[in-house]
mmCIF file of the C-alpha atoms, coordinates in Angstrom:
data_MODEL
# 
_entry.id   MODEL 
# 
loop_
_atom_site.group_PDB 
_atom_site.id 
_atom_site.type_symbol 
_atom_site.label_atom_id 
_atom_site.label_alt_id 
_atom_site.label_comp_id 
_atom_site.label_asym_id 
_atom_site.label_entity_id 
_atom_site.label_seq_id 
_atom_site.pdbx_PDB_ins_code 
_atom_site.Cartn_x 
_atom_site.Cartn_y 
_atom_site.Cartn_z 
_atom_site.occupancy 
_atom_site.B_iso_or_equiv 
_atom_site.pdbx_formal_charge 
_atom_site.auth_seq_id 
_atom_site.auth_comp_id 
_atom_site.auth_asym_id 
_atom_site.auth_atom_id 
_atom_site.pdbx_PDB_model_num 
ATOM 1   C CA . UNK A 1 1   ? 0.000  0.000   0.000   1.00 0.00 ? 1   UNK A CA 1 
ATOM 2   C CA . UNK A 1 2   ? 1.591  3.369   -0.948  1.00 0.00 ? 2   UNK A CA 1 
ATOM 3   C CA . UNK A 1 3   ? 0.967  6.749   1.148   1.00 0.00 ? 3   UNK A CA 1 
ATOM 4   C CA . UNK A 1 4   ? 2.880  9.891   1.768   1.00 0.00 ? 4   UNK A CA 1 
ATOM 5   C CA . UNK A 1 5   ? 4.414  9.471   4.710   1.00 0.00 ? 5   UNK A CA 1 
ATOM 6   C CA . UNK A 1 6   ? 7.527  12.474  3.819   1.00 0.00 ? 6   UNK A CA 1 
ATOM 7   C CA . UNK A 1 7   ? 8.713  15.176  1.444   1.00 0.00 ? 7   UNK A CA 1 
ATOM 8   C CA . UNK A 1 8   ? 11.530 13.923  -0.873  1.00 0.00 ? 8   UNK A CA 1 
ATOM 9   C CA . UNK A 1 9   ? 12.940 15.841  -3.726  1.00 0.00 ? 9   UNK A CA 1 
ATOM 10  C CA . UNK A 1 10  ? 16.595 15.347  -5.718  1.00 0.00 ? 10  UNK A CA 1 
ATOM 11  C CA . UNK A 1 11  ? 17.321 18.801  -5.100  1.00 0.00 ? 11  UNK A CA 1 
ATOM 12  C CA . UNK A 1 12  ? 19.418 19.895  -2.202  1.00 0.00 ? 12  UNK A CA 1 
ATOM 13  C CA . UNK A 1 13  ? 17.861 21.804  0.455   1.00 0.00 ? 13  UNK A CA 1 
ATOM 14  C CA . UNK A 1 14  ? 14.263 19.898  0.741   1.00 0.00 ? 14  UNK A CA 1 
ATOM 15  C CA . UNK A 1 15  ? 14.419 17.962  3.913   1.00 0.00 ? 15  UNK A CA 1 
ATOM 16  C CA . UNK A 1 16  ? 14.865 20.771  6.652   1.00 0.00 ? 16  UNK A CA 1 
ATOM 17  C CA . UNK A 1 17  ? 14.387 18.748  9.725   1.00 0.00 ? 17  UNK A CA 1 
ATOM 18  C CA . UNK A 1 18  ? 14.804 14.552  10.796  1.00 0.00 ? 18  UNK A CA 1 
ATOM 19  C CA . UNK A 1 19  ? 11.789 12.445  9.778   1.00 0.00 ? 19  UNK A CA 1 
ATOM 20  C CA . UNK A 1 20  ? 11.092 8.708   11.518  1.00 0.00 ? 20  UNK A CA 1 
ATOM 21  C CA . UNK A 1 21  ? 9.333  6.983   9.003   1.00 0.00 ? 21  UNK A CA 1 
ATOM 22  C CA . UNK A 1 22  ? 7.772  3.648   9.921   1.00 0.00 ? 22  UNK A CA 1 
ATOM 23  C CA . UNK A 1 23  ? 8.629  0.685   8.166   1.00 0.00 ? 23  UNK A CA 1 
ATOM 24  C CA . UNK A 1 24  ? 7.442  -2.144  10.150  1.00 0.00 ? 24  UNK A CA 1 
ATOM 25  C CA . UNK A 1 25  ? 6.706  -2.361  13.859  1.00 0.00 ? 25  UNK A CA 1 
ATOM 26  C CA . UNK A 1 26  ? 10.567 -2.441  14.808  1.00 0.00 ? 26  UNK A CA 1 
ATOM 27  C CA . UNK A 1 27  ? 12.071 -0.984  11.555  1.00 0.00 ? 27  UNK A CA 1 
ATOM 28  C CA . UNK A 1 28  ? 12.591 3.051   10.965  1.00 0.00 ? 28  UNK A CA 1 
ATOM 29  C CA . UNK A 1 29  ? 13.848 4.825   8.481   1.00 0.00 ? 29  UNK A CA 1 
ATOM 30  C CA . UNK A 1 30  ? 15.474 8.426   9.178   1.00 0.00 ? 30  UNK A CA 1 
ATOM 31  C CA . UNK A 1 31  ? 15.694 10.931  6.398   1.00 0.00 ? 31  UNK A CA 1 
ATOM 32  C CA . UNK A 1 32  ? 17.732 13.598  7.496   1.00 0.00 ? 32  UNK A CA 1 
ATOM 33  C CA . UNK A 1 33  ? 19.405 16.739  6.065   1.00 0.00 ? 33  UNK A CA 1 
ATOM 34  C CA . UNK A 1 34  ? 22.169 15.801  3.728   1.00 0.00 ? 34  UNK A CA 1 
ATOM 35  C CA . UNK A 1 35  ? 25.823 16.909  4.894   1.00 0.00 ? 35  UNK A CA 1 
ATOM 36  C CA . UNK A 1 36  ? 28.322 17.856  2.400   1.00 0.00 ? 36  UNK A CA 1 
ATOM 37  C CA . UNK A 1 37  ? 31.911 17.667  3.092   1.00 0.00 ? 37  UNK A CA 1 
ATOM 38  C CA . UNK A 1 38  ? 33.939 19.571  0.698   1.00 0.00 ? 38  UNK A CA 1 
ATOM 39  C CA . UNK A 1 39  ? 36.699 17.109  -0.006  1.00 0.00 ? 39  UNK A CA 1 
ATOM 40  C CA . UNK A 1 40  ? 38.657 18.941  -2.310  1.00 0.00 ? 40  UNK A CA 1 
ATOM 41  C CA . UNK A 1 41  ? 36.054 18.902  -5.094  1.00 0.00 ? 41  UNK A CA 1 
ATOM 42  C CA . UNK A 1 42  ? 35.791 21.181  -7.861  1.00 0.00 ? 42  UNK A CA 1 
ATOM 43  C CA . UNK A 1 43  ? 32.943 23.272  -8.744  1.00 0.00 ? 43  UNK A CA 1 
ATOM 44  C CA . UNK A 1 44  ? 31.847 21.075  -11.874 1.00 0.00 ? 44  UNK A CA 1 
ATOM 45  C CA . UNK A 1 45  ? 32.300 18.064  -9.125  1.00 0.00 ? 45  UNK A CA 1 
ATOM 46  C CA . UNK A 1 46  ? 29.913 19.759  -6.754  1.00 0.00 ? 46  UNK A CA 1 
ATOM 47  C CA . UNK A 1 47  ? 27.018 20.573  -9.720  1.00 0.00 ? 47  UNK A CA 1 
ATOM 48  C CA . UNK A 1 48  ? 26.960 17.257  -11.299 1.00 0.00 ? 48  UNK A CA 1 
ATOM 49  C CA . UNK A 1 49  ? 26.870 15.470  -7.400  1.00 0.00 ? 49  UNK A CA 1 
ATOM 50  C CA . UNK A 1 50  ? 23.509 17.738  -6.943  1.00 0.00 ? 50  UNK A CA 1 
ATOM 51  C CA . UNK A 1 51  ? 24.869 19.865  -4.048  1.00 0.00 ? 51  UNK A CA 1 
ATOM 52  C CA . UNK A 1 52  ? 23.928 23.084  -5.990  1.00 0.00 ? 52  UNK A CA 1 
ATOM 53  C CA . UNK A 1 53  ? 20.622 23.645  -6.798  1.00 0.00 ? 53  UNK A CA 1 
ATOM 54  C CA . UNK A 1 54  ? 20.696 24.138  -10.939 1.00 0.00 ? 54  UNK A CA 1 
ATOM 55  C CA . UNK A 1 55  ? 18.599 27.238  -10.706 1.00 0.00 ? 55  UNK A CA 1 
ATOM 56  C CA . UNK A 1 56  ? 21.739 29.053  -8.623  1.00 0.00 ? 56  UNK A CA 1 
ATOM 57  C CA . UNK A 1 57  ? 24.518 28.257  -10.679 1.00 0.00 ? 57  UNK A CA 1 
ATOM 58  C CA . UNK A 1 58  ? 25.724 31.651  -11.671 1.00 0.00 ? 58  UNK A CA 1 
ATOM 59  C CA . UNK A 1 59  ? 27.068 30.424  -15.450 1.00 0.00 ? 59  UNK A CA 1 
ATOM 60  C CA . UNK A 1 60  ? 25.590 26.933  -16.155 1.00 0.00 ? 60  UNK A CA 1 
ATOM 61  C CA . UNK A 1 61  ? 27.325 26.805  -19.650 1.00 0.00 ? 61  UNK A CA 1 
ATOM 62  C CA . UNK A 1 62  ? 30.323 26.327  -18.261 1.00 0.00 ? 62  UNK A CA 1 
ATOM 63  C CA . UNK A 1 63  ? 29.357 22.671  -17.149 1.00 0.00 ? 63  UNK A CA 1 
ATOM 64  C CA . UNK A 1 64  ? 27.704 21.249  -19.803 1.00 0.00 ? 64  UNK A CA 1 
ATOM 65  C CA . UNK A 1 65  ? 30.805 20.251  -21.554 1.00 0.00 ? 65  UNK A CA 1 
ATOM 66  C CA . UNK A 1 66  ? 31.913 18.208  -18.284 1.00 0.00 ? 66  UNK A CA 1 
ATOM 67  C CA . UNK A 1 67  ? 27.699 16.595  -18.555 1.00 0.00 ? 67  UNK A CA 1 
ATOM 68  C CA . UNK A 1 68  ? 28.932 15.660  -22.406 1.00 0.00 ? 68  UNK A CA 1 
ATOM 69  C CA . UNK A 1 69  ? 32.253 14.204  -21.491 1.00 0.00 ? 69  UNK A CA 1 
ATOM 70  C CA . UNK A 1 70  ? 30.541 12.092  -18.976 1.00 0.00 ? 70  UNK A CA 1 
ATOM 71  C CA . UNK A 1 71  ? 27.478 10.440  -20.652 1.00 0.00 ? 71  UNK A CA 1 
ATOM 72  C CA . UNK A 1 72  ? 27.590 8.145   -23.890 1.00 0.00 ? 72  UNK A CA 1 
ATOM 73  C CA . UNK A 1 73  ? 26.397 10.351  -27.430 1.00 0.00 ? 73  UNK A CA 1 
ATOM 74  C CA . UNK A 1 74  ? 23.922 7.544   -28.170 1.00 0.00 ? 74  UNK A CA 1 
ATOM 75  C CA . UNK A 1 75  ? 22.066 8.656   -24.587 1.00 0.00 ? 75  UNK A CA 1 
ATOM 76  C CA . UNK A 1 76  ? 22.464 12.170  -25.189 1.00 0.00 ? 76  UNK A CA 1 
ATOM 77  C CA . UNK A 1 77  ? 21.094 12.024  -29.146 1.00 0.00 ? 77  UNK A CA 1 
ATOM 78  C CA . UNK A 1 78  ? 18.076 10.084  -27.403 1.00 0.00 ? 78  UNK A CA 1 
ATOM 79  C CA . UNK A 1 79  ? 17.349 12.023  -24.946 1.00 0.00 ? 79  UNK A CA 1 
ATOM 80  C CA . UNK A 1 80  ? 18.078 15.637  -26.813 1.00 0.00 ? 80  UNK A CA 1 
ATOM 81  C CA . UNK A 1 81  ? 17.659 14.944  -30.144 1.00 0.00 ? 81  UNK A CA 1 
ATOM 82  C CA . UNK A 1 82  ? 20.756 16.407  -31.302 1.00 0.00 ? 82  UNK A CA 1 
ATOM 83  C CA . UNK A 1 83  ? 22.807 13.608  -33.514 1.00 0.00 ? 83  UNK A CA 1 
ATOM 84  C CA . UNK A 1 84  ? 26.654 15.756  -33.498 1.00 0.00 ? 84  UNK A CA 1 
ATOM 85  C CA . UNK A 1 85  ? 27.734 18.698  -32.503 1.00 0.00 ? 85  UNK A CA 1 
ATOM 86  C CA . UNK A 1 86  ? 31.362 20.459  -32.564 1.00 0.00 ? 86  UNK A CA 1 
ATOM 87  C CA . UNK A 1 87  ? 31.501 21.598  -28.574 1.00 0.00 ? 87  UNK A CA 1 
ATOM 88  C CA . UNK A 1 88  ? 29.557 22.300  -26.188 1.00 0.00 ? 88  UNK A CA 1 
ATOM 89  C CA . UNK A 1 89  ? 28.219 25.620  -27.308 1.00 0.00 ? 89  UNK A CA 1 
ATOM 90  C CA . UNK A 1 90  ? 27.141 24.336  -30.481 1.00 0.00 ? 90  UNK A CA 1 
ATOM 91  C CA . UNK A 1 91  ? 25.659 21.615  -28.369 1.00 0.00 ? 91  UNK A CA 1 
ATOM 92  C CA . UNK A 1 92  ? 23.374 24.082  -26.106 1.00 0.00 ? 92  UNK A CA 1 
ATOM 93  C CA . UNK A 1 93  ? 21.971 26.022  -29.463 1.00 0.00 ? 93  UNK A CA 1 
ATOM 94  C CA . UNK A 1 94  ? 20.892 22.791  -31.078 1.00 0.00 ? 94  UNK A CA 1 
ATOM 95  C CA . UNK A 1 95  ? 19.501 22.048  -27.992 1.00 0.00 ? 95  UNK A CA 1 
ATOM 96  C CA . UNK A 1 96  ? 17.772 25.232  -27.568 1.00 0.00 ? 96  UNK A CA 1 
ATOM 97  C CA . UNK A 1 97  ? 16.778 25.201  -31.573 1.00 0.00 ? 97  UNK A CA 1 
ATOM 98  C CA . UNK A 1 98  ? 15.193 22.030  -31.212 1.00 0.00 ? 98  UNK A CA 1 
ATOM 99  C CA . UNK A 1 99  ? 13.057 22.919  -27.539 1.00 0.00 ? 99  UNK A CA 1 
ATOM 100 C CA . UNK A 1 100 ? 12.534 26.780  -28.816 1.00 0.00 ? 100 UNK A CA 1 
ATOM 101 C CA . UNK A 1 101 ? 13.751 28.132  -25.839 1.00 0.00 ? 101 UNK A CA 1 
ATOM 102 C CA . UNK A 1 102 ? 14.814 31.528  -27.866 1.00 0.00 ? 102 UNK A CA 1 
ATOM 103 C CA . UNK A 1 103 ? 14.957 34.997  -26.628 1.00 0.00 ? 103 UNK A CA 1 
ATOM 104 C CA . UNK A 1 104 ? 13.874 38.013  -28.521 1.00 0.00 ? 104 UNK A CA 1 
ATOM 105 C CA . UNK A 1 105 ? 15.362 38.350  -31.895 1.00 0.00 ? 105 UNK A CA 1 
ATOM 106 C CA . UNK A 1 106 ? 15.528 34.328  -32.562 1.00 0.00 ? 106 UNK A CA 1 
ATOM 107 C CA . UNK A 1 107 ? 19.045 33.518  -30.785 1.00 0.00 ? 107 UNK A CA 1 
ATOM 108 C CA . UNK A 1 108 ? 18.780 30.657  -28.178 1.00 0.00 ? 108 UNK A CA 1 
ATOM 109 C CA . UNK A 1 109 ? 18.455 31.346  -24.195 1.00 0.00 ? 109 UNK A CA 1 
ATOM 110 C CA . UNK A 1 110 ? 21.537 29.936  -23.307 1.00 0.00 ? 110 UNK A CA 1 
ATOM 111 C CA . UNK A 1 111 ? 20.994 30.234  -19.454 1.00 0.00 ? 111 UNK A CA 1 
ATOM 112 C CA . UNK A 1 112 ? 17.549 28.310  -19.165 1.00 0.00 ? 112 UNK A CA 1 
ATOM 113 C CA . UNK A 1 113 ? 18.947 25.770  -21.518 1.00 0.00 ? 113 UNK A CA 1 
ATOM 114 C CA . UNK A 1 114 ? 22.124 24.936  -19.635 1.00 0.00 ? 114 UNK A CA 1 
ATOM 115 C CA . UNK A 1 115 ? 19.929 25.318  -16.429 1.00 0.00 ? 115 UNK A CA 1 
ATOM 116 C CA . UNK A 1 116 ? 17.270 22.617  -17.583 1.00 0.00 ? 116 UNK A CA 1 
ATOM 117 C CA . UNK A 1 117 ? 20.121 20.643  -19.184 1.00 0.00 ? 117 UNK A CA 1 
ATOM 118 C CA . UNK A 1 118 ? 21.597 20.241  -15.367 1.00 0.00 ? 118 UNK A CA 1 
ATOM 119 C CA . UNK A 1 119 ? 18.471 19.481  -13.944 1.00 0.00 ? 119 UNK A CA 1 
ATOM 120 C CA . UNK A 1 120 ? 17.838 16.824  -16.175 1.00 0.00 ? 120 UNK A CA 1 
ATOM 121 C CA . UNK A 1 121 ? 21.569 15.577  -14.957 1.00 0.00 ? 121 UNK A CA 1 
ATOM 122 C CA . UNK A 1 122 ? 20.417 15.627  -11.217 1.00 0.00 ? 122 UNK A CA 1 
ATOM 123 C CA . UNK A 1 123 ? 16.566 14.559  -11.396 1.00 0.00 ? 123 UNK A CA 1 
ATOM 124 C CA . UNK A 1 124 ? 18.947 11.096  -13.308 1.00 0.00 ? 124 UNK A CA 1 
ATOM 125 C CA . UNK A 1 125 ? 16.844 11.654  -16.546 1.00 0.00 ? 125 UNK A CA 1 
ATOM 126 C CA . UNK A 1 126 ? 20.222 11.636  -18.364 1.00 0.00 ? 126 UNK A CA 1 
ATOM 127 C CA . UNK A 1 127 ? 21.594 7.897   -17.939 1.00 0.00 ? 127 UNK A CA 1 
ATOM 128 C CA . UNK A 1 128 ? 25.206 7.801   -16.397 1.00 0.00 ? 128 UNK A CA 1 
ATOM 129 C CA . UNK A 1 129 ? 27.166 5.605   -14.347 1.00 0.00 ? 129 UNK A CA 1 
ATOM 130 C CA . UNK A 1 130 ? 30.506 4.512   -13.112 1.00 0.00 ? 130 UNK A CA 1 
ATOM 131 C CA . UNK A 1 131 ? 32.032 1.322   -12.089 1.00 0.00 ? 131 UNK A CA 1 
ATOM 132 C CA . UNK A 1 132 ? 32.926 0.730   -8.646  1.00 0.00 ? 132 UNK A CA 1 
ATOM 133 C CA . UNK A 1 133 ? 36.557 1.174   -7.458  1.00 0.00 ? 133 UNK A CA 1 
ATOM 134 C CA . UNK A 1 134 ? 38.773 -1.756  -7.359  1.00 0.00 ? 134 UNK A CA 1 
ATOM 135 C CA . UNK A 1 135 ? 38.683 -3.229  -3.454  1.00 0.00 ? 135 UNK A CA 1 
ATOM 136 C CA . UNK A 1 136 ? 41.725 -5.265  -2.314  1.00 0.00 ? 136 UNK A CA 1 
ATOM 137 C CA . UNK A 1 137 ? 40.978 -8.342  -0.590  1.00 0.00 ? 137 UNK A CA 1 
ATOM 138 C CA . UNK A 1 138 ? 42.090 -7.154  2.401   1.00 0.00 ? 138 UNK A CA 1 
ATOM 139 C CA . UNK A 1 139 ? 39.121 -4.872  2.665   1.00 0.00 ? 139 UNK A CA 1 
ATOM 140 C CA . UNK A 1 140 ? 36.694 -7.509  1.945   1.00 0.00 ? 140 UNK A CA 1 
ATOM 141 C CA . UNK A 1 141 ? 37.976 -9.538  4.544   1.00 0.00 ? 141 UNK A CA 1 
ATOM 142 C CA . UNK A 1 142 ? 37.728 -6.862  7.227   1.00 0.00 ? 142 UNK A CA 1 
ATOM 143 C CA . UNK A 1 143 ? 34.409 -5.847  6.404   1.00 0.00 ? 143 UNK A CA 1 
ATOM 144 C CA . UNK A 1 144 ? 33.075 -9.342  6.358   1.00 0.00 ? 144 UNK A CA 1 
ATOM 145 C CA . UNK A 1 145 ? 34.808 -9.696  9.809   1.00 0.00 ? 145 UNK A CA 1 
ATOM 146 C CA . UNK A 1 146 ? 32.775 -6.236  10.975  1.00 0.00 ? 146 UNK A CA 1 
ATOM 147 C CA . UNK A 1 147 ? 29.621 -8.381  9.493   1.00 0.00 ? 147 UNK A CA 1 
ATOM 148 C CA . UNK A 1 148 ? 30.382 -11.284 11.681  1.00 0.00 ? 148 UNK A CA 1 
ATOM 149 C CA . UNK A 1 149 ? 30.656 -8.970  14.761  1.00 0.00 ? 149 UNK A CA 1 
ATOM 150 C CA . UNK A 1 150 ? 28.073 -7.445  14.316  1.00 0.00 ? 150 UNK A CA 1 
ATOM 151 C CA . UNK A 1 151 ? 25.625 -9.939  13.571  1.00 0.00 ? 151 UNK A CA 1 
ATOM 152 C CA . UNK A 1 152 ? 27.049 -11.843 16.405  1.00 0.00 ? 152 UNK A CA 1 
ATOM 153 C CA . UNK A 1 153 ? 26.210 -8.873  18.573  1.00 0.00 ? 153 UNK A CA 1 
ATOM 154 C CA . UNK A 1 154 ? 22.644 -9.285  17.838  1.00 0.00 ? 154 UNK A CA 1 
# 
């Protein structure tokens, strides 16, 4: 049976407070505000992770090129439409052509395009993925031996 028990949203910022949601008579789960630590990451890092909301990126163009670098063409000619492109520039005025997101005078509204562009990136309507780091044996062993603990704990 489904019922809103919370708020959610992929955009930074939504849940303000801690929220005990009941799963089953013993079982809770807490969503909580989402802590960042800044870890050295760039800028383009912190956009494409969702920390900034797209709306308050001061100059969106300048990650769209990192979005392209990242995702396969076939996924972005599905989802966009737009079958080559020279850069990223010529990327976000097909893209704008093709939506008709123009501004006065016919020439494409770069901002809202980049902008919507990004939010597709953190809603996860543009497909993406990375494989998992390499683990050495050693760490599998010691976390199957924090397992055994602490299911032997219980």
């Amino acid at each position: 049976m489904k019922k809103a028990c919370c708020k959610v949203a992929p955009i930074p910022g939504e849940t303000k407070v801690w929220q005990y949601i009941t799963l089953t008579k013993r079982i809770y789960l807490i969503d909580c505000p989402g802590i960042v630590y800044d870890a050295g990451e760039t800028e383009v890092d912190k956009v494409l992770k969702g920390v900034v909301r797209a709306e308050k990126i001061p100059f969106p163009d300048s990650y769209i090129q990192a979005i392209l670098d990242r995702v396969q063409t076939k996924h972005i000619t599905d989802i966009f439409g737009v079958h080559s492109w020279t850069d990223s520039e010529d990327f976000i005025t097909q893209v704008a052509m093709r939506t008709g997101k123009l501004v006065k005078g016919g020439e494409p509204d770069i901002n809202n395009v980049c902008k919507s562009i990004i939010l597709d990136w953190q809603r996860g309507n543009i497909p993406y993925f990375t494989r998992p780091p390499i683990v050495s044996k050693d760490a599998v062993n010691m976390t199957r031996q924090v397992g055994e603990l602490l299911q032997a704990k219980m």
